[in-house]
C-alpha positions as a Markdown table, in Angstrom:
| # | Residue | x | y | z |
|---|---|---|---|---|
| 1 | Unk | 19.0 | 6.7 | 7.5 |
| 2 | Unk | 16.2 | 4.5 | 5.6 |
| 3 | Unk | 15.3 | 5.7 | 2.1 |
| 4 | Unk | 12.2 | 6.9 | 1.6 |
| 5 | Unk | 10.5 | 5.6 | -1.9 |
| 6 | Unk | 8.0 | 8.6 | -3.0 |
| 7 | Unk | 5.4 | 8.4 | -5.3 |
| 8 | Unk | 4.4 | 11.4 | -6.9 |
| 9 | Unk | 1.1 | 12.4 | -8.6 |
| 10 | Unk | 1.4 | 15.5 | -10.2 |
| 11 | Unk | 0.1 | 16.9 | -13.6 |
| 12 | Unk | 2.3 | 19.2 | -14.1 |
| 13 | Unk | 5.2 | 18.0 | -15.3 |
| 14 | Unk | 7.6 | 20.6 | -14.2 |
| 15 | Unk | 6.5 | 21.0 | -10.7 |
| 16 | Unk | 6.4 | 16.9 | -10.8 |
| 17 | Unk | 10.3 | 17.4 | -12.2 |
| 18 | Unk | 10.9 | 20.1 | -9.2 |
| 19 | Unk | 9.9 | 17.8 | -6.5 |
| 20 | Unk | 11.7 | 14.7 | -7.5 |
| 21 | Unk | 14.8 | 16.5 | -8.2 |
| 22 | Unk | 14.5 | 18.2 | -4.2 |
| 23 | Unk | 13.7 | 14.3 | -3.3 |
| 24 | Unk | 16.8 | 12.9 | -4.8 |
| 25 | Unk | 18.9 | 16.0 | -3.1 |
| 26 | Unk | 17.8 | 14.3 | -0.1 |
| 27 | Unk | 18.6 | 10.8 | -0.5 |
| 28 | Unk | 15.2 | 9.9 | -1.6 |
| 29 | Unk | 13.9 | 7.4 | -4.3 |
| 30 | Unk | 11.3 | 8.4 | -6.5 |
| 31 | Unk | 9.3 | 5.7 | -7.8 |
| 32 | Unk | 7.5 | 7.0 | -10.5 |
| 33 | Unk | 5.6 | 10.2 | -11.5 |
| 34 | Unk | 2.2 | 9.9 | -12.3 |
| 35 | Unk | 0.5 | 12.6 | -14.1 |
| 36 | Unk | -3.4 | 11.5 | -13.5 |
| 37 | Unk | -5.0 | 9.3 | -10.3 |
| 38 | Unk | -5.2 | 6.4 | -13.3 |
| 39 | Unk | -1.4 | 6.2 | -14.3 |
| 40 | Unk | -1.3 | 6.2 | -10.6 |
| 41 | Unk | -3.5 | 3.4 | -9.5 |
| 42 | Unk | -1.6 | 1.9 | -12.8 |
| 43 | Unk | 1.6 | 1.8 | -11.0 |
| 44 | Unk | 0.9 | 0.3 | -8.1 |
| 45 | Unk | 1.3 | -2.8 | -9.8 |
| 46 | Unk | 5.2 | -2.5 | -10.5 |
| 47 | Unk | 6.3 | -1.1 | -7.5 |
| 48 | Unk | 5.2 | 0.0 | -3.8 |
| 49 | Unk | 6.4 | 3.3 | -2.6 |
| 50 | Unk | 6.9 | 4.5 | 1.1 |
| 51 | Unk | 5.2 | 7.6 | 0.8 |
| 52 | Unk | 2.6 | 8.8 | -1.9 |
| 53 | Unk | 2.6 | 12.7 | -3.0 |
| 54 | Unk | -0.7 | 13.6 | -4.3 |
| 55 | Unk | -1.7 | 16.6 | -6.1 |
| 56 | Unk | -5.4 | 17.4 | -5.2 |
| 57 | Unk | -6.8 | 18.8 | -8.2 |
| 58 | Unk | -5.7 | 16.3 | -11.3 |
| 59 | Unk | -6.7 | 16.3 | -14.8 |
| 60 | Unk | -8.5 | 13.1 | -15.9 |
| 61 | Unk | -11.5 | 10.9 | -14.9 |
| 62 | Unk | -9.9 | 11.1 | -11.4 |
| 63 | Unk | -9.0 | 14.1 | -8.9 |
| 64 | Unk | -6.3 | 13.3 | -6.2 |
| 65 | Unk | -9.2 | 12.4 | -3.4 |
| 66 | Unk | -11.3 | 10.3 | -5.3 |
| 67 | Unk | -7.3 | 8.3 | -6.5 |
| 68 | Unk | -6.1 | 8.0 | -2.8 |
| 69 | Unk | -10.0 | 6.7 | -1.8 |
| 70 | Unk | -9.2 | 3.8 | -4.5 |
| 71 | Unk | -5.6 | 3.2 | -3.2 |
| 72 | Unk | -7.0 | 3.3 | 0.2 |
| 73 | Unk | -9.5 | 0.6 | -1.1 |
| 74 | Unk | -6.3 | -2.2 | -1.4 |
| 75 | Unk | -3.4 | -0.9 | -0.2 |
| 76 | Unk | -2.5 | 1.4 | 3.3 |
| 77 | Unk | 0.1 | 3.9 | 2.1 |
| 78 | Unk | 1.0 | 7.2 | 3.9 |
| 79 | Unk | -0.5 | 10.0 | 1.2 |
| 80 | Unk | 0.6 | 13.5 | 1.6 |
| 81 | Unk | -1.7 | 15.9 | -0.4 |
| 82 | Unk | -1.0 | 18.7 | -2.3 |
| 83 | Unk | -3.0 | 22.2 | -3.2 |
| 84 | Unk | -2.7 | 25.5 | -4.6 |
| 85 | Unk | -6.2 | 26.3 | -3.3 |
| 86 | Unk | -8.4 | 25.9 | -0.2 |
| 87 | Unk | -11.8 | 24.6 | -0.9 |
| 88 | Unk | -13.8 | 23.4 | 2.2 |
| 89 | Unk | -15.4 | 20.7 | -0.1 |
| 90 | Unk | -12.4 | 19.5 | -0.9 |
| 91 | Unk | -11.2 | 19.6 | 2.2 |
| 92 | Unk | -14.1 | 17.8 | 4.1 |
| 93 | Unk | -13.5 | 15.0 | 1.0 |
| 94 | Unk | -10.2 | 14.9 | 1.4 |
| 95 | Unk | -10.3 | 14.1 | 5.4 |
| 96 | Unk | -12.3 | 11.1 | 4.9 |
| 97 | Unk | -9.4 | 9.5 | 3.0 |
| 98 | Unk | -7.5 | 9.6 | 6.0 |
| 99 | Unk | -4.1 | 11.6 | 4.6 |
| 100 | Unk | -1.3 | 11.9 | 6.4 |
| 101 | Unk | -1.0 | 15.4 | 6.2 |
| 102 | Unk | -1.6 | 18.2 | 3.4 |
| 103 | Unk | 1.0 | 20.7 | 1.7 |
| 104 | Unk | -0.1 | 23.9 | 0.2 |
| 105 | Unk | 2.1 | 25.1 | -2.9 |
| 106 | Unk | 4.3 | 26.6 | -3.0 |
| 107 | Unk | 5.9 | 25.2 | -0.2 |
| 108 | Unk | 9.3 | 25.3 | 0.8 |
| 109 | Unk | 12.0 | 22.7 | 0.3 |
| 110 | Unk | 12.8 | 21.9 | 3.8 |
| 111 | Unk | 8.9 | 21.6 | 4.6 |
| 112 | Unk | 8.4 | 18.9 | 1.8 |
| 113 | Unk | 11.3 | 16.9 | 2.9 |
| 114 | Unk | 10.3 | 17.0 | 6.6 |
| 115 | Unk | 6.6 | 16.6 | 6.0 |
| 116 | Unk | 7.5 | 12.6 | 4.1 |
| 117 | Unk | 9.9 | 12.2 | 6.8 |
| 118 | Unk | 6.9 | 12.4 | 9.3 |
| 119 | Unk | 4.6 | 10.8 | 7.1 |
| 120 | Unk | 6.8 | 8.0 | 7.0 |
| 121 | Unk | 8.1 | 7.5 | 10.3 |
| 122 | Unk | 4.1 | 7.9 | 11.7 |
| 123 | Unk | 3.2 | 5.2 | 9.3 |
| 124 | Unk | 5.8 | 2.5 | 10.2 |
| 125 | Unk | 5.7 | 3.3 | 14.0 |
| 126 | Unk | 2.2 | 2.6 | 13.6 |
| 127 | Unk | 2.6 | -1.0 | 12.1 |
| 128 | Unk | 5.8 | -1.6 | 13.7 |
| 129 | Unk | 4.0 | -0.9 | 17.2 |
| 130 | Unk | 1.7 | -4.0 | 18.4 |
| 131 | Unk | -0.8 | -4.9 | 20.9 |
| 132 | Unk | 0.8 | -7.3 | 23.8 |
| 133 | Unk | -1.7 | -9.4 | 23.2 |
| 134 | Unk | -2.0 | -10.1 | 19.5 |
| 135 | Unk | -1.5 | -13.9 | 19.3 |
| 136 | Unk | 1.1 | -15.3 | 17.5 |
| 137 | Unk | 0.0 | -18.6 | 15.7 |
| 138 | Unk | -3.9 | -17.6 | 15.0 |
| 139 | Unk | -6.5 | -15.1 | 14.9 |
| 140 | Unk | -10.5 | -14.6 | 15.1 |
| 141 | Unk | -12.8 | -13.4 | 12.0 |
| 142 | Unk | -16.1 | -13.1 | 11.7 |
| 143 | Unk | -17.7 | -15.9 | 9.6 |
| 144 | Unk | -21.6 | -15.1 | 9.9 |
| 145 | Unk | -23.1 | -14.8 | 12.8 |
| 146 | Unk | -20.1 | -16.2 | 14.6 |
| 147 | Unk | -16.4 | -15.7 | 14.8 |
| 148 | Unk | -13.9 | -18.4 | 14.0 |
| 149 | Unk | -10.3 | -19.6 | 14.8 |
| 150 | Unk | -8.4 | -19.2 | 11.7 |
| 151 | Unk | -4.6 | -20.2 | 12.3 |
| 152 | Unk | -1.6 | -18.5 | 9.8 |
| 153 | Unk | -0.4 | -21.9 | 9.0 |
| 154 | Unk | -3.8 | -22.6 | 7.0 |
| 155 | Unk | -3.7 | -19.4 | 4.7 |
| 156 | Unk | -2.8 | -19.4 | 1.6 |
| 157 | Unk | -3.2 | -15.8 | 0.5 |
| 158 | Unk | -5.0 | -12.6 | 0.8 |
| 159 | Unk | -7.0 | -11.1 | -1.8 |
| 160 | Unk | -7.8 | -7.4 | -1.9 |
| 161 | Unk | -11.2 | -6.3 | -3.1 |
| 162 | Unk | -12.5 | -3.1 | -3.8 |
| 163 | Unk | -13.7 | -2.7 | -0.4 |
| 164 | Unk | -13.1 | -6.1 | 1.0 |
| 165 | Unk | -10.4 | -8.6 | 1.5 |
| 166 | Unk | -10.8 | -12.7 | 1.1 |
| 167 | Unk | -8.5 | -14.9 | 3.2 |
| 168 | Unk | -8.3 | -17.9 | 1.3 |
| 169 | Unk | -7.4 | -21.5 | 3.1 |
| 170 | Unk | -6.7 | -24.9 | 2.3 |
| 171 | Unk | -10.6 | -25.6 | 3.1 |
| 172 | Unk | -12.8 | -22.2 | 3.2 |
| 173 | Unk | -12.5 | -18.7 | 1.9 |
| 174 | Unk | -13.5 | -16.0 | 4.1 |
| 175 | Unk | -14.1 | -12.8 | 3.4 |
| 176 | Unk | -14.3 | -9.1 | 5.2 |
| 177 | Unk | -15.6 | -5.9 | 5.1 |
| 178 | Unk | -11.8 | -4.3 | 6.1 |
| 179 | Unk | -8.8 | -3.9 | 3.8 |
| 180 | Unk | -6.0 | -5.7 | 3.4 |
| 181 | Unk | -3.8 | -3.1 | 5.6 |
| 182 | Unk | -6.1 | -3.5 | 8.2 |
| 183 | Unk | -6.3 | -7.8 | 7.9 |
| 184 | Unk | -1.8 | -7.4 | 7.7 |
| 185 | Unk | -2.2 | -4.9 | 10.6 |
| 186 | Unk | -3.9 | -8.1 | 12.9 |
| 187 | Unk | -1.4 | -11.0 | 10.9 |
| 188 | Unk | 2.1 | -9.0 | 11.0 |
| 189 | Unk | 3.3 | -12.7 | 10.6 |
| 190 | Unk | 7.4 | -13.2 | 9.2 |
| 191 | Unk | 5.6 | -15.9 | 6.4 |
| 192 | Unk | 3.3 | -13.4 | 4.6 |
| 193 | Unk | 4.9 | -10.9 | 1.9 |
| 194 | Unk | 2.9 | -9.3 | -0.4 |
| 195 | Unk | 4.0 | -9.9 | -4.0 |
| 196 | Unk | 1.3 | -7.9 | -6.1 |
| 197 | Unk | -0.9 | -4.9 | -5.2 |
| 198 | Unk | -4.2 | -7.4 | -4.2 |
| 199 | Unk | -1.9 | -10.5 | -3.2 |
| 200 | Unk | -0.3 | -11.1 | 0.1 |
| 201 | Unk | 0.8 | -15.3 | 0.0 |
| 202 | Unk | 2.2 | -17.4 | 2.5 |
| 203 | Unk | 5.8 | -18.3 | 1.9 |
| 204 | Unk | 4.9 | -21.7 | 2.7 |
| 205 | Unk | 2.6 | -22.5 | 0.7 |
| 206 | Unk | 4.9 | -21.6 | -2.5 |
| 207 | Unk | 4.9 | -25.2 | -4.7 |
| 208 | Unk | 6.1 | -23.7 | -8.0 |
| 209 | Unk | 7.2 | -20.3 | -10.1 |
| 210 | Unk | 6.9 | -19.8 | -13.3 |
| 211 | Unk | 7.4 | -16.2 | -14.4 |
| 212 | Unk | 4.6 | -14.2 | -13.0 |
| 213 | Unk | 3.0 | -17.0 | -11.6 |
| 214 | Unk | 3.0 | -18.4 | -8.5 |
| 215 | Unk | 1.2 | -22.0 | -7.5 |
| 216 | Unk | 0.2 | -22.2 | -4.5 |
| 217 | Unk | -1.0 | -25.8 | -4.6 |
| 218 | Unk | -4.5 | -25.9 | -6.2 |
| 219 | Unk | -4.2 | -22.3 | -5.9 |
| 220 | Unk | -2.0 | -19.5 | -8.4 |
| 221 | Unk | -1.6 | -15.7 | -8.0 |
| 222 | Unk | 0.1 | -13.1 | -10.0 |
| 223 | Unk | 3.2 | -11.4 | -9.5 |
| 224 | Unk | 4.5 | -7.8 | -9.9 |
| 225 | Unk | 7.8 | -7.2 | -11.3 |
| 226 | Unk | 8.5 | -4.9 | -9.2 |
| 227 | Unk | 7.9 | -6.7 | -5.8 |
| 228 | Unk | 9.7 | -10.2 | -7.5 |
| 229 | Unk | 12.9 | -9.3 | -6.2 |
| 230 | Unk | 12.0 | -8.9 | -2.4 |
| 231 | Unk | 10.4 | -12.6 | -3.1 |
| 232 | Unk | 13.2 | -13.9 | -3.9 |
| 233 | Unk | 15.6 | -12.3 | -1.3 |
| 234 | Unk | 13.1 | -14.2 | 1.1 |
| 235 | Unk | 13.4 | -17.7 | -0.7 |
| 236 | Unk | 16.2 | -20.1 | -1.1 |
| 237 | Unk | 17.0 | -21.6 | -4.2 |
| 238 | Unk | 20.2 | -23.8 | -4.9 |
């Protein structure tokens, strides 16, 4: 069975401590614990998880809601949330960030680990499931009042706004109103990989790397050290 790297946002440390140690009884990975929305956000930049566990009500500029809207912003992650208390205000906030599902403590053992298992599963059968007719060499965006051919072999990355993403090519930049999950979601080409929370890059277009750095002809990006070794897996290098 697939591990499941979890994310978990929790400010108290020895619930946080409860729920990785249940995680790893299950064969799960914990990717880091975060004790506010900020350290969160933070450590996206190392290291991607599967599945994000997000305590609602978090000390800090930052409640759960108002983290996952920002991570929602860049990145499409499955986020489980997590609450002590019902609050309808909460509640009606917390829908509009689109969460997976939502645990209230205490909950049991088996619950939590069948509740990320879903989470999970739902998530990648959703990217893993395509439209027959998604072409395979091109796609349509809107550029003004028109919309225009844009073919995968042009791009050269993907840069994720706060609520926007830019496709940058050899010759124009365009960019869109919809996230990068959402832009990926339409690509879902073997070329792309993302190598830093707001960078996807085309493989192809690689010319040099030096440490963090890729150049991308004319064009560099930085790279996370956590998502450098899945780069390299996908490179050859003699």
């Amino acid at each position: 069975m697939e591990k499941i790297n979890v994310l978990i946002v929790e400010d108290a440390g020895l619930v946080a401590e409860d729920i990785a140690n249940k995680l790893k009884k299950h064969n799960m990975d914990v990717a880091a614990i975060c004790n506010s929305g900020e350290d969160a956000i933070q450590s996206l930049e190392e290291r991607m998880p599967d599945v994000i566990l997000m305590d609602i009500q978090l000390s800090g500029a930052l409640d759960g809601i108002s983290t996952a809207h920002m991570i929602h912003e860049k990145n499409d992650i499955p986020i489980v949330y997590l609450s002590d208390y019902e609050d309808n205000d909460k509640v009606n906030r917390a829908i509009k960030t689109s969460p997976q599902t939502y645990l209230s403590k205490p909950f049991r053992e088996g619950d939590l680990i069948r509740t990320i298992q879903i989470a999970f599963n739902n998530w990648r059968d959703r990217h893993t499931t395509k439209p027959a007719a998604v072409l395979k060499d091109h796609f349509f965006i809107k550029d003004g009042d028109k919309h225009v051919k844009v073919s995968y072999h042009d791009i050269v990355y993907l840069e994720a706004g706060r609520a926007y993403c830019r496709i940058v090519t050899e010759t124009k930049t365009y960019t869109q109103s919809n996230n990068m999950g959402k832009i990926l979601d339409q690509i879902s080409h073997k070329d792309f990989i993302r190598v830093h929370r707001s960078y996807v890059i085309n493989t192809n277009k690689i010319t040099e790397i030096e440490g963090n750095i890729i150049r991308l002809g004319k064009h560099h990006v930085e790279m996370s050290k956590g998502m450098r070794d899945k780069l390299i897996d996908k490179l050859k290098f003699i």
